[in-house]
C-alpha positions in Angstrom: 0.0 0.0 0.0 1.4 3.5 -0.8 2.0 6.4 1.5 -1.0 8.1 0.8 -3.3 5.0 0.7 -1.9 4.5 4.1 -3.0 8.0 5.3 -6.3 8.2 3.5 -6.9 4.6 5.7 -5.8 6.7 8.6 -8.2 9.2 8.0 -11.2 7.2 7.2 -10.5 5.5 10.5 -10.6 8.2 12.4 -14.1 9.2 10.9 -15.1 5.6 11.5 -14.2 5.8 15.2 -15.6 9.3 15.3 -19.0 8.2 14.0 -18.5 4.9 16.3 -18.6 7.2 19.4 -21.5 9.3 18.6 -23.5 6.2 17.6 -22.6 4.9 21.3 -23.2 8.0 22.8 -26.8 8.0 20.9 -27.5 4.3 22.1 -26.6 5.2 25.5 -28.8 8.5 25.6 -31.8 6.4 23.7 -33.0 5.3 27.8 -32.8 8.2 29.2 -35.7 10.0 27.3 -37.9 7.1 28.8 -36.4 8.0 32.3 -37.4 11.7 31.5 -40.9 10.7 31.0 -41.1 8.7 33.9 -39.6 11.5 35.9 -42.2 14.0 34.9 -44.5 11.6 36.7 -43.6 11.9 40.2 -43.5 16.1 39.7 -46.9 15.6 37.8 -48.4 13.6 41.1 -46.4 15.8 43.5 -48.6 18.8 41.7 -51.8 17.0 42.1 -51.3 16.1 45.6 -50.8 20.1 46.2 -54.0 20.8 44.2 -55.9 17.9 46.4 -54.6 19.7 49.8 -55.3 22.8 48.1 -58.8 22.1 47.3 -59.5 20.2 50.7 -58.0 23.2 52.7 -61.3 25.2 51.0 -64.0 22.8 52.4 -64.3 25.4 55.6 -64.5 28.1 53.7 -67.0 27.5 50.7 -70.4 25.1 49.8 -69.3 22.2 51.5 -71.3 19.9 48.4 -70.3 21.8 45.5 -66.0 22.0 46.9 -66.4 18.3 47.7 -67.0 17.8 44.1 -63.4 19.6 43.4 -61.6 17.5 45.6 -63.1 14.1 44.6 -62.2 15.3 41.0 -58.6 16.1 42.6 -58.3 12.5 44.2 -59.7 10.8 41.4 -56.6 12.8 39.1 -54.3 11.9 42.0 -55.6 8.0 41.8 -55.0 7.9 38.4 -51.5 9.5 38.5 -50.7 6.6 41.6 -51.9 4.1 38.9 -49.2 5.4 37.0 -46.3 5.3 38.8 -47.3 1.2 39.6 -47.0 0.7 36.2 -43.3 2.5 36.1 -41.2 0.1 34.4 -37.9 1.6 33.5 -37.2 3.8 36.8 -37.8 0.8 39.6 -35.3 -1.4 37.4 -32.3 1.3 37.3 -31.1 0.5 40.7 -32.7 -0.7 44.2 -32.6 2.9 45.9 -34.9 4.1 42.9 -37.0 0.9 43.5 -37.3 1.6 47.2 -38.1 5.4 46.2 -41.1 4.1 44.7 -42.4 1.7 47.1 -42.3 4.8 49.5 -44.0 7.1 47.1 -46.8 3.7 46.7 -47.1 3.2 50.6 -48.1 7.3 50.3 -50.8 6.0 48.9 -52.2 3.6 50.9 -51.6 5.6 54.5 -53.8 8.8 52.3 -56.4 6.3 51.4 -56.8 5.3 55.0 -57.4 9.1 56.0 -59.7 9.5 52.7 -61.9 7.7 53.9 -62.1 9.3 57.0 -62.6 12.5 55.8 -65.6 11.4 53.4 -67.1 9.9 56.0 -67.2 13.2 58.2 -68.3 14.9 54.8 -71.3 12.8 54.4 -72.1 13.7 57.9 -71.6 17.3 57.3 -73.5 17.3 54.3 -76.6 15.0 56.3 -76.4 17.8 59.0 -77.0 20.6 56.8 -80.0 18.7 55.3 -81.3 18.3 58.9 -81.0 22.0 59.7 -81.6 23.6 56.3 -83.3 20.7 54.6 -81.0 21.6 51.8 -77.2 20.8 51.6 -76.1 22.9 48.2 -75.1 26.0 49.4 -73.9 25.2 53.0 -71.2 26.9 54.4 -69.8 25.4 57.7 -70.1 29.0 58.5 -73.4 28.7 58.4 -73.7 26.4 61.4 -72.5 29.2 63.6 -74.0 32.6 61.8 -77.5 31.6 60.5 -80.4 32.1 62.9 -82.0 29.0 62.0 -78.9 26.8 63.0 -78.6 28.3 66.2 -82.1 27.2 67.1 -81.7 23.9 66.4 -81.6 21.4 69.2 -78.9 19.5 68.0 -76.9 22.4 67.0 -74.4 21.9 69.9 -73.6 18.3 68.7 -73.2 19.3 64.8 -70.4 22.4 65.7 -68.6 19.4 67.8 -69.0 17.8 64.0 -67.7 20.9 62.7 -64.7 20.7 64.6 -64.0 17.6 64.1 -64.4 17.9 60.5 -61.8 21.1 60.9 -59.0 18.9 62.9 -60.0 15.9 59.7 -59.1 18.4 57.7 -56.2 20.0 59.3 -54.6 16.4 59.6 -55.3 15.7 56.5 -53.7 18.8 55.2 -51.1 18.1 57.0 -50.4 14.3 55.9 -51.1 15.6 52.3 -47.8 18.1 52.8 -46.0 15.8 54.7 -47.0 13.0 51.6 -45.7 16.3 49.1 -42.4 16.6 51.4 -41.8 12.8 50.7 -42.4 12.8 47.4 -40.2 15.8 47.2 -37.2 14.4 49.2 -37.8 10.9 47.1 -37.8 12.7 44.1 -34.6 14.5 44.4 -32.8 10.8 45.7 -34.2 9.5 42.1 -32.7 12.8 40.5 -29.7 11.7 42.2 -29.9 8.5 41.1 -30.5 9.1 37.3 -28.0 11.6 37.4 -25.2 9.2 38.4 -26.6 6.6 36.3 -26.6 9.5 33.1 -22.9 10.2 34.6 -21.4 6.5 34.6 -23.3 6.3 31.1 -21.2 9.7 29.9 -18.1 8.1 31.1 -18.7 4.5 29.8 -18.7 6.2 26.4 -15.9 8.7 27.2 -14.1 5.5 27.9 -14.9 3.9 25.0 -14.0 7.1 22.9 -10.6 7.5 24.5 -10.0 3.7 24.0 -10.7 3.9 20.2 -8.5 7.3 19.8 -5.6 5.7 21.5 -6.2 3.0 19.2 -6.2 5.3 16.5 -2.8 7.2 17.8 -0.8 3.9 18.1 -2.1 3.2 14.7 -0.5 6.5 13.3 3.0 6.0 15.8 3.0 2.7 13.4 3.0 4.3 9.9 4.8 7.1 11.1 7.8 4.5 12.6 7.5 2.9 9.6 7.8 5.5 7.3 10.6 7.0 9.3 12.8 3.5 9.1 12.2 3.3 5.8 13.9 6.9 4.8 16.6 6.0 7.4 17.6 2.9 5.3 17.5 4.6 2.1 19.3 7.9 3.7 22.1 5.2 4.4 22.5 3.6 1.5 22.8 7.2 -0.5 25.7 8.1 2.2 27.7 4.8 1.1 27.0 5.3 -2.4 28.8 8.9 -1.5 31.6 6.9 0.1 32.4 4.8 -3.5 30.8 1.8 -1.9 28.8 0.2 -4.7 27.7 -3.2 -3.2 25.1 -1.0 -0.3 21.4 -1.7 -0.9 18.6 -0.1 0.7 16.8 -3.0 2.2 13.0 -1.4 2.9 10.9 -4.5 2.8 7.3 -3.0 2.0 5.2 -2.3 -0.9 4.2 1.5 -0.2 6.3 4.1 -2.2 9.4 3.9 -0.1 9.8 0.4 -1.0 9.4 0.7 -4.8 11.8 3.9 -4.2 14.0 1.7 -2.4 13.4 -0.9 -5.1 14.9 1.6 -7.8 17.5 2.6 -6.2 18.6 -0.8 -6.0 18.4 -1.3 -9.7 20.2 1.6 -10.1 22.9 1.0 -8.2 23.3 -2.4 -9.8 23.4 -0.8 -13.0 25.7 1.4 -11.6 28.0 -1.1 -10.1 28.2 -3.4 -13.8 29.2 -0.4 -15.6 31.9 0.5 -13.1 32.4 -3.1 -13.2 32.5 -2.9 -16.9 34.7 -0.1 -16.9 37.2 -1.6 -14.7 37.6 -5.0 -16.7 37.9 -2.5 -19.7 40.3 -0.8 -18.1 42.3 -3.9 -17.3 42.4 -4.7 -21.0 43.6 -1.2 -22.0 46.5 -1.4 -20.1 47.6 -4.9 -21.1 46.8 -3.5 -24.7 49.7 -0.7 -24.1 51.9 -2.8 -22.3 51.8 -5.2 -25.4 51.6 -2.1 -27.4 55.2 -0.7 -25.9 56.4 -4.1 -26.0 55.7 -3.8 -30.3 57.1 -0.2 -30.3 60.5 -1.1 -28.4 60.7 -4.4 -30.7 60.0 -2.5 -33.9 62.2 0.7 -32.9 65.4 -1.8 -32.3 64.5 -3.3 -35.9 64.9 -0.6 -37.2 68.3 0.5 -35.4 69.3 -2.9 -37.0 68.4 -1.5 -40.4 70.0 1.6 -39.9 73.2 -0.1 -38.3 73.2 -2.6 -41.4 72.8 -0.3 -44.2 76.1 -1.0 -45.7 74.9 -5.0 -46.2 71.1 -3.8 -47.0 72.0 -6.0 -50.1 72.5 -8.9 -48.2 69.6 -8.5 -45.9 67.3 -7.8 -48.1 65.1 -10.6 -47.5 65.3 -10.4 -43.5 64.0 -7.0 -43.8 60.9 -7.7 -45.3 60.3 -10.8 -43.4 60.9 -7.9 -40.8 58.5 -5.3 -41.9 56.1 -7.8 -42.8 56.2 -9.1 -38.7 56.0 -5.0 -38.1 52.9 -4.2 -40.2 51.1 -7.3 -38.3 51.9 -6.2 -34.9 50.7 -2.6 -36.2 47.4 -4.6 -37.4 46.6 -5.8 -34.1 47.7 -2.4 -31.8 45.1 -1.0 -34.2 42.3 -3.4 -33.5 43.0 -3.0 -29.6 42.4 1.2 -30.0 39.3 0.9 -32.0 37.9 -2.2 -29.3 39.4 0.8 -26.5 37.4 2.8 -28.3 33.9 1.5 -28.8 34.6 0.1 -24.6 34.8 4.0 -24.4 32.0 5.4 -26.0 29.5 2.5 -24.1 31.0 4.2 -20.9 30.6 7.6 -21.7 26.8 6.7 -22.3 26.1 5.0 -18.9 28.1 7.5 -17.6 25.2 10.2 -19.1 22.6 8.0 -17.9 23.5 7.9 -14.2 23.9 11.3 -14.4 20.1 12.4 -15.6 18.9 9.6 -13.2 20.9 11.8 -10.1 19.3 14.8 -11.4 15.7 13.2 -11.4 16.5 11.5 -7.8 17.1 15.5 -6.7 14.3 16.9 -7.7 12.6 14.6 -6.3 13.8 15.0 -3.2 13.6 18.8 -3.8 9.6 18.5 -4.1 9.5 16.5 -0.7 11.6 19.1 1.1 8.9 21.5 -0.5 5.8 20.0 0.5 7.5 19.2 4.2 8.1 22.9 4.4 4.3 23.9 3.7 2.6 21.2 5.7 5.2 22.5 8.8 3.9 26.3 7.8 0.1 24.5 8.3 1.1 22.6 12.0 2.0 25.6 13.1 -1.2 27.6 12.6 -3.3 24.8 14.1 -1.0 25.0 17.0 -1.8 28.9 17.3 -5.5 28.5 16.5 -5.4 25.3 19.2 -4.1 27.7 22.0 -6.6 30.4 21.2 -8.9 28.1 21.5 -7.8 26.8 24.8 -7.8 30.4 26.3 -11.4 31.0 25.5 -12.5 27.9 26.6 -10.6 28.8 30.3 -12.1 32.7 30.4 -15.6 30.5 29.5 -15.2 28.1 32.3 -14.5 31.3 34.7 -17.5 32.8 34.4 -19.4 29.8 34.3 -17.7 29.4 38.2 -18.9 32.7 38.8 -22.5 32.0 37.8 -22.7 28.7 39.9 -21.0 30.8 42.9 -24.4 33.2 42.4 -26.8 30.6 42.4 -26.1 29.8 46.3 -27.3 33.4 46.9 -30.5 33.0 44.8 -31.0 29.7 46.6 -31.1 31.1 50.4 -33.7 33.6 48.9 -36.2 30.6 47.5 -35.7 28.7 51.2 -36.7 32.4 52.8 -39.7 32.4 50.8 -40.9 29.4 51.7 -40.3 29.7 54.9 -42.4 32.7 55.0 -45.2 31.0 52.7 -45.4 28.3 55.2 -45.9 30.8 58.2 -48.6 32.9 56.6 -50.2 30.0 55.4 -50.5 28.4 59.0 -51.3 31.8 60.1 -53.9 32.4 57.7 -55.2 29.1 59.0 -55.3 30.0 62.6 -56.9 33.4 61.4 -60.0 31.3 59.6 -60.3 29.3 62.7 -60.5 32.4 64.9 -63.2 34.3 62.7 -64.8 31.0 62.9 -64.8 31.5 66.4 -66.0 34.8 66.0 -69.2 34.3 64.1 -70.5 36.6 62.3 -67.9 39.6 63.7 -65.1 37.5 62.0 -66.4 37.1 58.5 -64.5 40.3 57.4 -61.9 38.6 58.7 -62.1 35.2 57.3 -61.9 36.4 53.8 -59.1 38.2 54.4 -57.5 34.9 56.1 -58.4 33.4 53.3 -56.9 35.3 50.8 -54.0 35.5 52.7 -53.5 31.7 52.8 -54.1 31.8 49.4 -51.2 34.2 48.4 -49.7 31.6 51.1 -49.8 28.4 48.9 -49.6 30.2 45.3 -46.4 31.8 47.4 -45.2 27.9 48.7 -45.7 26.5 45.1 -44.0 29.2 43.1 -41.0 29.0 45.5 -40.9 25.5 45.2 -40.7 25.6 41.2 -38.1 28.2 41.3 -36.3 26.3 43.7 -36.5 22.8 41.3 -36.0 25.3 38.1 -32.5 26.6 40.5 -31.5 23.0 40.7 -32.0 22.1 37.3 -30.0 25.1 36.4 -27.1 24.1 38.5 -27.0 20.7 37.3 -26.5 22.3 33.9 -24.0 24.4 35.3 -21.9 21.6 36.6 -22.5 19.9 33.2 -21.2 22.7 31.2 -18.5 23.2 33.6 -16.9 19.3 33.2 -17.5 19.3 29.5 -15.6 22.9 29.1 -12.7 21.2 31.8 -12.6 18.1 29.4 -12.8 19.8 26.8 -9.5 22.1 27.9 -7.9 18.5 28.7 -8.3 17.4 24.7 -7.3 21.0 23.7 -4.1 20.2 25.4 -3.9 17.0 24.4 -4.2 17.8 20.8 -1.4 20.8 21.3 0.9 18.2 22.2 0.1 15.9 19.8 0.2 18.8 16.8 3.6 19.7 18.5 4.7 16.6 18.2 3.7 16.4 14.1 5.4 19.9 14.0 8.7 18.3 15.1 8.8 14.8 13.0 8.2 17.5 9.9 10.9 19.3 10.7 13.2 16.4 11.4 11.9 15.1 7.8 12.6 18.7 6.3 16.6 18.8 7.5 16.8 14.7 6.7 15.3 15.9 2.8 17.9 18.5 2.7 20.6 16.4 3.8 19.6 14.0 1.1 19.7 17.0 -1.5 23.0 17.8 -0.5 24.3 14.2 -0.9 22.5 13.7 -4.1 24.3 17.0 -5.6 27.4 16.0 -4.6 26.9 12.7 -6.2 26.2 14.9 -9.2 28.9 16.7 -9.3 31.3 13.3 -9.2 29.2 12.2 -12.0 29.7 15.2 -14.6 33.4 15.2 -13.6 33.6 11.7 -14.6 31.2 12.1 -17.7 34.6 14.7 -18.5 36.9 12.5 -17.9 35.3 9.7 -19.8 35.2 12.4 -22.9 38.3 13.4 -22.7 39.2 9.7 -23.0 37.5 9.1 -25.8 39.2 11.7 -27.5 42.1 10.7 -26.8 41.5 6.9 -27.7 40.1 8.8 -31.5 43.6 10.4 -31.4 45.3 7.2 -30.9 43.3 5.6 -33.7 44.5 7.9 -35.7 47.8 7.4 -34.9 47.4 3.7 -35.6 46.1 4.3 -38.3 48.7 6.2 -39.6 51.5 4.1 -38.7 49.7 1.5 -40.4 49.9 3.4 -43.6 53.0 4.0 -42.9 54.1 0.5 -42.4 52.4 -0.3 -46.2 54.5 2.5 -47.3 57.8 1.1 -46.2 56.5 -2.1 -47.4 56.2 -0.7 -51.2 59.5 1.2 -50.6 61.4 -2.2 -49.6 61.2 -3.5 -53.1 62.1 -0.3 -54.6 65.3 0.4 -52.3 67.5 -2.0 -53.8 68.2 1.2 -56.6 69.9 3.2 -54.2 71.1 2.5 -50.9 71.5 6.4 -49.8 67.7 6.3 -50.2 67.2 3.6 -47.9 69.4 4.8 -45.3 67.5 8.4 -45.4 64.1 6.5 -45.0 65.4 4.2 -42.8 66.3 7.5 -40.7 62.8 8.9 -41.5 61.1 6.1 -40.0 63.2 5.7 -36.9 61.8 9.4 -36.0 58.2 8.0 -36.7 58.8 5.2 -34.2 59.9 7.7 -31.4 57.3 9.6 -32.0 54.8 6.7 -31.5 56.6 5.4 -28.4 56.3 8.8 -27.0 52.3 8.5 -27.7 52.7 5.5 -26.2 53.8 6.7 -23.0 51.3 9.4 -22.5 48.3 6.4 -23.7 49.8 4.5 -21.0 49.5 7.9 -18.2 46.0 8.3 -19.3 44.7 4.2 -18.9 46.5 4.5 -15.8 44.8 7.4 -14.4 41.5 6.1 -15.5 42.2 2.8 -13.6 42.9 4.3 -10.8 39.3 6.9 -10.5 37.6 3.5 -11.6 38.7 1.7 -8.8 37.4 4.6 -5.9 34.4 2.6 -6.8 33.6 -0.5 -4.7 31.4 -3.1 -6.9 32.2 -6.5 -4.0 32.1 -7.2 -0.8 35.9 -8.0 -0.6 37.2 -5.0 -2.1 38.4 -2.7 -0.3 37.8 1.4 -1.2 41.1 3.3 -1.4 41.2 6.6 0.4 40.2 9.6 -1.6 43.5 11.7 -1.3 45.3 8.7 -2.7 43.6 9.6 -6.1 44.0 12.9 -5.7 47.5 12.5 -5.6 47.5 10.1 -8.2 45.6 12.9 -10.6 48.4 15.5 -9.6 50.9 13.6 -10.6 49.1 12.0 -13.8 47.6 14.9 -15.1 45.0 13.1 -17.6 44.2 16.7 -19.3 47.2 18.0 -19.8 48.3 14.5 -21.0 45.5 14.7 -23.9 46.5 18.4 -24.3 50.0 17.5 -25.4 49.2 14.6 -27.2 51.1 15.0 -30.5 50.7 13.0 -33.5 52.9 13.2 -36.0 52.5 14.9 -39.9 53.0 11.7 -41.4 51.1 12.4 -44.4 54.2 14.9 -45.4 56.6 12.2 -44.9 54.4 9.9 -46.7 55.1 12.7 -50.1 58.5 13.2 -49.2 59.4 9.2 -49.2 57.0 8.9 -52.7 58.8 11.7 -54.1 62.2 10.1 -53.4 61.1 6.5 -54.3 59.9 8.0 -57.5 63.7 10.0 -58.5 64.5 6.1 -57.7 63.1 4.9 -60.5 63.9 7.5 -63.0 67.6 6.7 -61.9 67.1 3.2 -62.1 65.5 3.7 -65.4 68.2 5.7 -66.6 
């Protein structure tokens, strides 16, 4: 898999995992709605069982019939809401505190019922009383019993206000078992709020858990590809410093199949083709100088023939024969020293080309390289503006968390002001209480009074129930509060987190960055070592051209003296001059010779800096510097002088030709 296909699976992971955690966080939140409803339950029956008191604390103030008809329409909504919570499936099976809350709440229930029915009973009495002394029972007022003429003439009059009273204390007990039944609720309620809330909380932190899990996942994931990636450019970084060094038989071993391995794979091949043209070079090398020593070995044997010639010009008669035996041995050995140049030759030329060819591949491995170092640069320009934008970040979140503090610090204050209230509510409400009791009392002196008690108690409860909902909304609000307040403090934790992590990204890119310029260095440096040998192969070729030439010549040469053999029997003064002639010819060849010989020799010596097998062993570079300084290879080919043998070639035909005009004179 390539680089990039190994990132883009990176990537897509992370989404997956990301989308993993809010599915799980979704799942886990799918209960709670259910708990919600169930929830609104209890406040729906705490509210009823207000309205029920409510409507019951009334009876002593208005038709007795008509308000009994409100508060068995209260119970009966009351009933219905108890039916309810029975059939709560989902809270009772959270945990056995919530269980127990409900059984509580139930057994509310049953003690009320018990107390009910009391209280009906009493009612029915009432209302049989006010049949008995107003033969009608609509409109009754228990007032009535103790202001209205007729009531106070009736012989059992005495016996129904003891009713009364009783009926007053029914409902003051039951008043009271119906706040006491609210206060239960109320305190059971908030142990269920508790409840769900840890419950919601270990739910949060399950899937928290399961989040971090997967991320960490994620991260060693990413350390993988990353160590990867990193060994892989280490080996290859390597292997480009030995090939620096002349050490041919390196190979970057990067055993995968993303880029870096077929990167690693090229550069093997190349520096196997590398290596066999060295190689080459070197076994060509090897030949040349055999060639030259064989070739000086033909110059000295052909430059003491011709001493002989020269030294036996007075018998040329007599050795007539030996001399072209001689020159006929001479123009062979001539043949072959001009096979071996033009075989030096065409050896040349192959290694000027592979030569060429390692050079463009160098220049491609550069730029390369260059584009890397490039694109490392920008991406490191990127890191660091998410690391500014993560620590802006970070610093809002910490001024947001502050005055979140502040606001939870404030709702403490507003708190103490809801428990004042209802403390007060309670007091005037049992003082209104006491107040309709005394106007009772009073008869008819205290009816101005009794509305007013009324009223009063009235503003009491309405007072007792809004302080109570802004005391539940207070709570809700501070739950929210500490719920905004732990997300912003996680959420500062993974802000830090992720400006490590970036910083951490920042730093690998700028290790890659100096490791892609190092590589560019090495690489240019290898380029350089290639053009100057792509000179000197040139420059060899030139001179192996040159030395064709020269053979060439010779050879022409050599026919020449052939032709003139048969002819210089006419005049041995002639012979001895071209004898002479061609005795300068073979010095100037050896001399050729000699500097051929410099140049193979220098080139043997810059092949072998190379290192194509394991057993070789790499000569230190000032060794061929010193070998270039004192085997100048350019100034060598610079005075490479071949000689005008053309002119002697006319010279020797112009004097072979006065020859024959003598001879035919």
């Amino acid at each position: 898999m390539s680089i990039r296909g190994k990132l883009i699976l990176l990537v897509s992971g992370i989404i997956v995992v990301f989308l993993l955690a809010i599915g799980a966080y979704t799942i886990s939140r799918m209960p709670l709605k259910q708990i919600q409803q169930e929830r609104y339950v209890f406040d729906d029956l705490r509210t009823r069982l207000m309205t029920l008191r409510a409507e019951m604390n009334r009876l002593d103030a208005t038709s007795i019939e008509q308000q009994w008809k409100q508060v068995q329409e209260a119970k009966a909504a009351v009933d219905e809401t108890f039916i309810i919570v029975k059939n709560l499936k989902t809270l009772p099976s959270l945990n056995a505190k919530i269980e127990k809350s409900v059984s509580i709440i139930l057994r509310l229930d049953e003690l009320f019922r018990e107390k009910y029915s009391e209280t009906e009973k009493l009612v029915g009495q009432m209302m049989d009383a006010a049949k008995d002394v107003f033969v009608f029972s609509g409109s009754i007022e228990m007032l009535d019993f103790y202001t209205n003429a007729r009531a106070k003439s009736h012989p059992k009059i005495q016996q129904y206000q003891l009713l009364i009273s009783n009926f007053i204390s029914a409902i003051y007990v039951a008043d009271m078992n119906l706040n006491s039944a609210v206060e239960v609720i109320g305190e059971q309620y908030s142990m269920i709020e508790d409840e769900v809330a840890k419950i919601e909380k270990k739910s949060t932190y399950t899937v928290l858990g399961i989040m971090a899990l997967l991320f960490l996942v994620m991260v060693f994931v990413a350390v993988r590809i990353a160590n990867t990636i990193g060994k892989g450019v280490i080996k290859i970084e390597r292997a480009i410093s030995d090939l620096t060094d002349g050490d041919l038989t390196v190979r970057a071993e990067v055993i995968s199949k993303d880029d870096l391995g077929r990167l690693s794979a090229d550069l093997n091949r190349f520096i196997e083709a590398l290596s066999t043209t060295v190689e080459n070079i070197k076994i060509t090398s090897g030949e040349n100088i055999t060639v030259k020593e064989d070739l000086v070995v033909t110059i000295n044997e052909t430059s003491a023939s011709v001493q002989q010639m020269s030294a036996g010009a007075s018998s040329i008669k007599d050795q007539m024969s030996k001399l072209d035996v001689q020159i006929r041995e001479s123009t062979k050995e001539v043949d072959v020293v001009t096979e071996g140049i033009g075989g030096l030759s065409d050896a040349l030329n192959d290694q000027v080309a592979m030569v060429e060819e390692s050079t463009s591949s160098v220049t491609e491995m550069i730029a390369s390289i260059g584009n890397v170092a490039d694109i490392t640069q920008k991406k490191r320009a990127a890191t660091e503006k998410l690391v500014q934008t993560a620590q802006t970040g970070g610093n809002q979140l910490d001024a947001t968390t502050a005055i979140i503090e502040e606001i939870n610090g404030r709702i403490g204050e507003i708190r103490g002001t809801t428990d004042i209230i209802q403390n007060v509510a309670a007091q005037t409400n049992l003082l209104a209480m006491n107040a309709a009791i005394e106007a009772a009392h009073a008869g008819e002196y205290g009816r101005g009074f009794a509305v007013v008690a009324e009223e009063i108690r009235k503003l009491a409860e309405a007072s007792s129930l809004n302080s109570k909902q802004i005391a539940k909304v207070i709570k809700e609000m501070i739950a929210r509060i500490q719920e905004a307040s732990d997300a912003g403090s996680a959420t500062k934790r993974a802000f830090a987190d992720i400006d490590t992590e970036v910083r951490g990204v920042a730093s690998s890119l700028d290790e890659i960055n100096s490791s892609m310029m190092e590589l560019q260095a090495g690489g240019q440096q290898i380029l350089e070592a290639m053009t100057s040998l792509q000179d000197v192969s040139s420059k060899v070729r030139e001179g192996g051209d040159q030395m064709g030439d020269a053979a060439g010549t010779v050879k022409d040469a050599m026919a020449q003296v052939d032709r003139i053999s048969a002819e210089v029997l006419g005049s041995i003064s002639e012979i001895t001059a071209g004898l002479s002639e061609v005795g300068n010819a073979m010095m100037t060849v050896s001399d050729l010779t000699e500097k051929v010989s410099g140049i193979s020799e220098a080139m043997d010596e810059a092949v072998r800096f190379f290192r194509t097998e394991e057993n070789e062993r790499v000569e230190d570079a000032e060794e061929l510097e010193s070998f270039d300084e004192e085997h100048d290879t350019q100034s060598a080919l610079e005075t490479l002088e071949v000689p005008d043998l053309a002119s002697e070639e006319v010279e020797e035909d112009e004097k072979s030709n006065g020859t024959e005009e003598r001879d035919t004179e």
